[in-house]
C-alpha positions as CSV (number, residue, x, y, z in Angstrom):
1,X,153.2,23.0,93.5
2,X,156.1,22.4,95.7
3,X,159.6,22.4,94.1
4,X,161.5,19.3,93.6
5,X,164.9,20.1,94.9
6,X,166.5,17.0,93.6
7,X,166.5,18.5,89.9
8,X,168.4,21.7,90.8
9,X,172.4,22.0,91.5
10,X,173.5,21.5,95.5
11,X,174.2,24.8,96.1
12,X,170.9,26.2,94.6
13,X,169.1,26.8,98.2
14,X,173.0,28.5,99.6
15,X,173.9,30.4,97.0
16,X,172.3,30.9,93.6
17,X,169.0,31.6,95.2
18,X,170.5,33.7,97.6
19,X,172.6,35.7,94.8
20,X,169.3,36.3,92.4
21,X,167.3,38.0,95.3
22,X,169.8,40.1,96.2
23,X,170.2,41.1,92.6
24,X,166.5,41.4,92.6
25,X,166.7,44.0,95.7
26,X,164.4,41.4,97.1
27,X,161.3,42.5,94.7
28,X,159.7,40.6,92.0
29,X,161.5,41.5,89.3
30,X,158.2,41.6,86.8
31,X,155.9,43.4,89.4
32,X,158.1,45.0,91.9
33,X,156.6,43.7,94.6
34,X,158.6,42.7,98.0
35,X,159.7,39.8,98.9
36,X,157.4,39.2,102.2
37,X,155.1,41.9,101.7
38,X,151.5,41.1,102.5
39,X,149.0,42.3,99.5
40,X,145.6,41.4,98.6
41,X,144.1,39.1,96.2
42,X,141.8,40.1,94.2
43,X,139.9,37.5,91.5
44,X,138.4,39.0,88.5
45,X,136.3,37.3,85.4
46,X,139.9,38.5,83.8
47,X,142.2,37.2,86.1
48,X,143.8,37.9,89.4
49,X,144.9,41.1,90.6
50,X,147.3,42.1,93.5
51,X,146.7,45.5,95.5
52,X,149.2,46.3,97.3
53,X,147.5,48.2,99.7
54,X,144.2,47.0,101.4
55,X,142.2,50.3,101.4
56,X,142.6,50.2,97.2
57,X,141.6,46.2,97.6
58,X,137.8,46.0,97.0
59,X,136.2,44.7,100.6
60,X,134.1,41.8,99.0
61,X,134.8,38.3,99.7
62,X,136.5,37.2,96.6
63,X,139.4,39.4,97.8
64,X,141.8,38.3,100.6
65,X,145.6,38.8,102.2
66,X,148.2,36.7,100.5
67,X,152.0,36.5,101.7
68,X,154.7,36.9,99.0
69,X,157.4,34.6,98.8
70,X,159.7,35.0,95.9
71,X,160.8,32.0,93.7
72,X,163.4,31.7,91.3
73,X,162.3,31.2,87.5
74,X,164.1,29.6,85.1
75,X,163.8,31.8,82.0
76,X,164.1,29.4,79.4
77,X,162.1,26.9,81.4
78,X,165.2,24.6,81.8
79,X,164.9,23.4,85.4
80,X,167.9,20.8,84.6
81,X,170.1,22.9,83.5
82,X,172.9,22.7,86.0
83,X,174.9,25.3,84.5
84,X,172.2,27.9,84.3
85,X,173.8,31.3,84.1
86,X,172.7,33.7,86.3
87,X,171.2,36.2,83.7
88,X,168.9,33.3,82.9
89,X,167.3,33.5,86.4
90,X,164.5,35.7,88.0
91,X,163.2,36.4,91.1
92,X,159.3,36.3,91.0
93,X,156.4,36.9,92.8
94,X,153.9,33.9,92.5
95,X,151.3,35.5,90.3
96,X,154.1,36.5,88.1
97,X,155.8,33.2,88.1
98,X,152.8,31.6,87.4
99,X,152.0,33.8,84.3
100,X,155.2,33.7,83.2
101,X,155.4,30.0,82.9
102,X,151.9,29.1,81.9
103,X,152.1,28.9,77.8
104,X,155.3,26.7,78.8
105,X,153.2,24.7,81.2
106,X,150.3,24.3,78.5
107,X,153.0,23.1,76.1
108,X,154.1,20.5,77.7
109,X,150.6,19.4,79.1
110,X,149.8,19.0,75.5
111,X,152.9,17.3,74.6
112,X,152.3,14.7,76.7
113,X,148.8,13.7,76.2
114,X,148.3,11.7,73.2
C-alpha cells in the first residue's frame, strides 16, 4: 500500500528516514537483510519465506526474485506522531514490516467495522 506522505513530519523523506537506515547499517533490522538486495520468494501453506540466495530457493513456480526496499516502521503504530523519537523507528524489510504490523492492522480493521 503506498505511503501517505501527508501524515508524516516535512523532513521525514530528508532526514529521519535517512538517519534510521544508517542506524540500521542499511539491513532490516528484524531479518538482517539488505536494503536492495535481491532474494527469493518463497510461499508456503505456513507463510512466506525469503532465501537469500537462489540456489537454497526451491526452483518451483511459487518461488520468485523480489527487490528489497526498506521502510520505516513506526513501533508503536503511531503514524501521526510528529514527535516520534527515533528509538521508536525501525528499518524493515517488507515481509518483516508486514508481520510486524499485522495484529495492529487486524485491530483496527475490527474496530472499524460494526
Amino acid at each position: 500500500m503506498p505511503i501517505d506522505y501527508s501524515k508524516y513530519p516535512d523532513n521525514w523523506k530528508t532526514e529521519i528516514r535517512p538517519r534510521v537506515l544508517e542506524r540500521a547499517g542499511n539491513c532490516c533490522e528484524f531479518c538482517g537483510v539488505k536494503n536492495y538486495s535481491i532474494v527469493y520468494r518463497e510461499k508456503t501453506k505456513n507463510g512466506t519465506i525469503w532465501h537469500r540466495n537462489k540456489f537454497d530457493a526451491p526452483t518451483h513456480w511459487r518461488s520468485f526474485p523480489v527487490k528489497v526496499i526498506l521502510t520505516i516502521a513506526h513501533l508503536d503504530h503511531d503514524e501521526t506522531n510528529h514527535e516520534v523519537k527515533l528509538d521508536r523507528l525501525a528499518a524493515l524489510c517488507q515481509l518483516c514490516h508486514l508481520r510486524y504490523d499485522a495484529k495492529e492492522k487486524y485491530r483496527r480493521a475490527k474496530k472499524i467495522k460494526p
